[in-house]
Steps between C-alpha positions, in 0.01 A plus 500: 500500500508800743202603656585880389560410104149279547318798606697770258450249225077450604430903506736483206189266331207639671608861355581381141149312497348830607652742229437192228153513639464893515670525104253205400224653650607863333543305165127355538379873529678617222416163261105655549604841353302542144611853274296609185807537224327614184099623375351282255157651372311784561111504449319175268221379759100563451169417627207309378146505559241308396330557125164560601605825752481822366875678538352826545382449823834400646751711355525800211867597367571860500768702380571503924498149510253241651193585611330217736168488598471347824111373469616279195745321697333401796387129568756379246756208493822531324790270458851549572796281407610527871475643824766703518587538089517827386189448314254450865752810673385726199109381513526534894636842462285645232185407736578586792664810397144762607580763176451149243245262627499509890382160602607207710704255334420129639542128410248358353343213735271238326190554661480849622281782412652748255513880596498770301718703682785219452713390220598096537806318388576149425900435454645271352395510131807530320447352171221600237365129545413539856380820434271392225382162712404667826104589537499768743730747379364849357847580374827520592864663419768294354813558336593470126483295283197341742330793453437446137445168524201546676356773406539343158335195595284332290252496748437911498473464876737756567574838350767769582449747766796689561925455426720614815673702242199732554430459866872521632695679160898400513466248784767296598409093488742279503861485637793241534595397806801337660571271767771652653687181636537428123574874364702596788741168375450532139513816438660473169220241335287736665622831308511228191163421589389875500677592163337259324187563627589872427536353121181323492264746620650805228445209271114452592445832499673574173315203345138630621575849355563333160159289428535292193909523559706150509552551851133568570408193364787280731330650783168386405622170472650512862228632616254197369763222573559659879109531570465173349253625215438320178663695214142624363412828293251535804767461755760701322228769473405493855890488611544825295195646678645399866822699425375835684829431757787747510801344544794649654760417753580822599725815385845501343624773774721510776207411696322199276218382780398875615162448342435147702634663808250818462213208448617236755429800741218603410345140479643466858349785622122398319568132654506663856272706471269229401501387870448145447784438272825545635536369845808574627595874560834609290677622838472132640668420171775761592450780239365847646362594160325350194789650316783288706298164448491578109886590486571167670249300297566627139825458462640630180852383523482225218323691253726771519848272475262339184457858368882591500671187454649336176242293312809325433626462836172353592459265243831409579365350836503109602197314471257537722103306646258739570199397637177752471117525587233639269127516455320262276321639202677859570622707272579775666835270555498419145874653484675264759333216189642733245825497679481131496438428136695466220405865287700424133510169349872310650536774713524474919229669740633792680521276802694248372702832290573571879661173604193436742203207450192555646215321606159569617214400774178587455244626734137622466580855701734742595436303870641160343797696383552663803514153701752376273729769539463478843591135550823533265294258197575802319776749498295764271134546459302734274164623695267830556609751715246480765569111596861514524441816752241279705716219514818637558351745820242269635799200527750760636715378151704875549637691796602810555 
């Protein structure tokens, strides 16, 4: 062969390698991204403190909200499901913040001296059973239907202390998020994805506004199969009483996720401000403004084509595997179940009314979901707002 063509033919190779290398490496980047594509719940977590302490030296209710008194909190230990679940980010932020309680907020170390001018934390206690078996614990916040279970406890060793419903009103909890590498491919089992999840959650609310009501009932009976409860008139009775959750996915407007995106911020901005939360600075991310990291991370797109599309056109749609992540013993995703269950006797789910079957992983914390979507085990997870933020800045998943 000519020397010439050799050499034409060799930069010919070395060049292709390098833009193959260049796209893959582009792709890799873009594989990490993770959006949030719908709300899920707003409010429906609570604290616990042991029965023997008097609640009035903690907190009073007011007509202006919570009142905290610092000098009952001090020296405590309280459980959290998980490090960076919305549950600990709330407890972190409600004492540190110097107009509620004002005090350090520390890990509890086996061992050590307790301070009064602390408040410790031991994560990790997701379920009402570790919660109920661990000896050091003063109290804790947990989310429903854990909640009830242990404050209902046959023990007595924990009573209620306070819902988040009355120390953060109208708070956003949990969201859906979407790998994008999976989204950004599917994007029409994703919109199917989002109607029917649409469906589901106007169901669960319509069903909780109607107690007594057929469809109350159903979702009773998710609820206990789901959370793995015995079908009891104790358990049905303490299901009812864990139902202080607001669902809703967002707004039937031109601009469905406006809500999320006015609380994504503001979470962002509380995470920073923090100082020990959020590591890496937005601008090294590439967004000048909390504002341009939201609009990149929420992105609305699919529930807006769900909004104004055909429920015929969808349904219409070839089948479709969707694999998602959700919290054990969580209802605050009790709708995703709802959407995955069979409502009328020989009828379909609104999944499978969508052409789309779904299954589900489990984890014990908005952390475990957040790992899954990040290694591609699932395509969707359901978590709190604060871990998916963590995770997605702290791992660079999204850039500007």
């Amino acid at each position: 062969m000519n020397k010439v063509l050799v050499v034409i033919v060799a930069l010919v190779v070395v060049f292709a390698g390098a833009a193959a290398f260049l796209v893959l490496k582009d792709d890799n980047e873009k594989d990490r991204e993770i959006n949030l594509i719908s709300g899920v719940n707003l409010e429906g977590s609570g604290m616990f403190i042991k029965s023997d302490v008097d609640i009035d030296t903690m907190i009073e209710i007011t007509p202006d909200g919570v009142q905290y008194k610092p000098e009952g909190w001090g020296g405590k230990v309280f459980a959290t499901p998980g490090a960076t679940s919305i549950q600990h980010i709330l407890l972190k932020s409600v004492v540190e913040d110097a107009d509620k309680i004002g005090l350090r907020f520390l890990p509890y170390q086996a061992g050590a001296s307790l301070s009064s001018d602390a408040v410790y934390h031991i994560v990790g206690l997701a379920s009402a059973a570790d919660v109920l078996a661990n000896t050091i614990i003063d109290g804790g916040m947990s989310w429903q239907p854990q909640l009830e279970r242990i404050v209902s406890d046959d023990s007595g060793k924990f009573q209620p202390l306070v819902l988040t419903n009355d120390m953060f009103p109208g708070h956003l909890c949990s969201v859906v998020a979407g790998n994008h590498s999976y989204t950004s491919t599917h994007q029409d089992e994703t919109v199917r994805f989002v109607a029917a999840f649409i469906k589901a959650t106007e169901w669960t609310a319509n069903a909780l506004a109607n107690p007594g009501s057929d469809d109350y009932n159903r979702l009773i009976d998710i609820s206990l199969e789901v959370i793995g409860w015995d079908d009891t008139p104790n358990n049905r009775k303490m299901m009812e009483d864990s139902f202080t959750v607001t669902y809703v996915f967002g707004e039937n407007t031109d601009n469905p996720l406006s809500g999320v995106k006015r609380d994504i911020a503001s979470y962002t901005d509380s995470l920073y401000a923090m100082g020990d939360v959020l590591r890496t600075p937005l601008i090294d991310l590439g967004f000048d403004s909390t504002r341009a990291f939201v609009d990149k991370f929420v992105d609305d797109s699919f529930m807006k084509k769900a909004l104004a599309s055909d429920e015929d056109d969808l349904k219409a749609g070839k089948k479709a595997d969707i694999r998602v992540a959700v919290i054990s013993g969580d209802t605050h995703q009790i709708a995703v179940h709802v959407a995955n269950s069979v409502l009328e006797e020989g009828g379909k789910s609104f999944f499978e009314q969508y052409g789309l079957n779904v299954s589900f992983s489990y984890a014990t914390n908005g952390g475990g979901v957040a790992v899954a979507l990040q290694n591609g085990d699932s395509n969707i997870g359901i978590l709190g707002s604060p871990p998916i933020i963590i995770s997605t800045v702290n791992s660079g998943l999204i850039k500007g």
